[in-house]
C-alpha positions in Angstrom: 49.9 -18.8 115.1 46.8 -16.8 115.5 45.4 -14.5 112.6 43.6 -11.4 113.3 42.1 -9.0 111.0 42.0 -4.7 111.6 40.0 -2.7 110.0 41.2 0.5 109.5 38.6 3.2 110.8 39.6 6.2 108.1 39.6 4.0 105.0 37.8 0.8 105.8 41.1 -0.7 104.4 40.9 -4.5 106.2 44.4 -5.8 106.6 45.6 -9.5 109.0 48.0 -9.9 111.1 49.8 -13.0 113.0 49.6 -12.2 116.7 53.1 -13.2 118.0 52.0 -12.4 122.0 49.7 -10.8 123.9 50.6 -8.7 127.5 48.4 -6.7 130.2 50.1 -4.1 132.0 48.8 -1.7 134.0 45.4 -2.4 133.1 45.9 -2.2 129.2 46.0 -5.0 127.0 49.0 -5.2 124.4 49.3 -7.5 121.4 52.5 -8.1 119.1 51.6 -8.2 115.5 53.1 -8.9 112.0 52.1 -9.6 108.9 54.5 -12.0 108.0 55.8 -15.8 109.5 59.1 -14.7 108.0 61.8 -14.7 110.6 63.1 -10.9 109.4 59.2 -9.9 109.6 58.6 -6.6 111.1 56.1 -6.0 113.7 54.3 -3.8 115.7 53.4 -3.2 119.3 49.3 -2.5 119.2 47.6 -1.4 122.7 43.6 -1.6 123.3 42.0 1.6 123.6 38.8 0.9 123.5 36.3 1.2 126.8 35.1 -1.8 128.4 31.2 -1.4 126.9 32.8 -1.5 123.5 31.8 -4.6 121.4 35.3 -4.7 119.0 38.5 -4.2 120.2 40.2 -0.7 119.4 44.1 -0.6 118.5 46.1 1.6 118.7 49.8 1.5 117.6 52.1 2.4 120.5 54.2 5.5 119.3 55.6 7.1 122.9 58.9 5.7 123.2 59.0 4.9 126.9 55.7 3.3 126.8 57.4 0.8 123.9 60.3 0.2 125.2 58.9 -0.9 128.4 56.4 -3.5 126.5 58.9 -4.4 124.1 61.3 -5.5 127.3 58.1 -7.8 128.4 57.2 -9.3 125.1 61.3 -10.2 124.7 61.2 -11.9 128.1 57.7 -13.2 126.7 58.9 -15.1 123.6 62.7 -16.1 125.0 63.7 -17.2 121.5 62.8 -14.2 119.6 65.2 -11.2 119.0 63.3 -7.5 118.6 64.9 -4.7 117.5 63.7 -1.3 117.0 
């Protein structure tokens, strides 16, 4: 499983996460995180907003509920095995 490491911008706090999956809808790129290989992990839904000049990568954790379900229902057909709950 892939490893990734976020810096957060406010605090310069630097925290990994395993990427479970990764998704592009409509353009945006989406990633599933968490920070554990438990299998009660949680995780989080992370889309890139950052503009195509950018050098890094800019998440974002997806808050609007129609927006995550939507992703969530991909990345569950994504990863047939895995059950997500909100």
């Amino acid at each position: 499983m892939e490893k990734i490491k976020f810096t957060f911008e406010d605090t310069n706090e630097e925290v990994e996460f395993f990427v479970l999956e990764q998704t592009r809808i409509s353009g945006k790129n989406y990633i599933l995180v968490t920070d554990s290989e438990e299998d009660e992990a949680e995780c989080l839904i992370l889309k890139d907003t950052s503009a195509a000049e950018d050098v890094e990568s800019v998440y974002e954790i997806v808050e609007d509920e129609a927006e995550l379900l939507g992703v969530l229902k991909v990345f569950e057909e994504l990863l047939e095995d895995v059950d997500i709950e909100l």
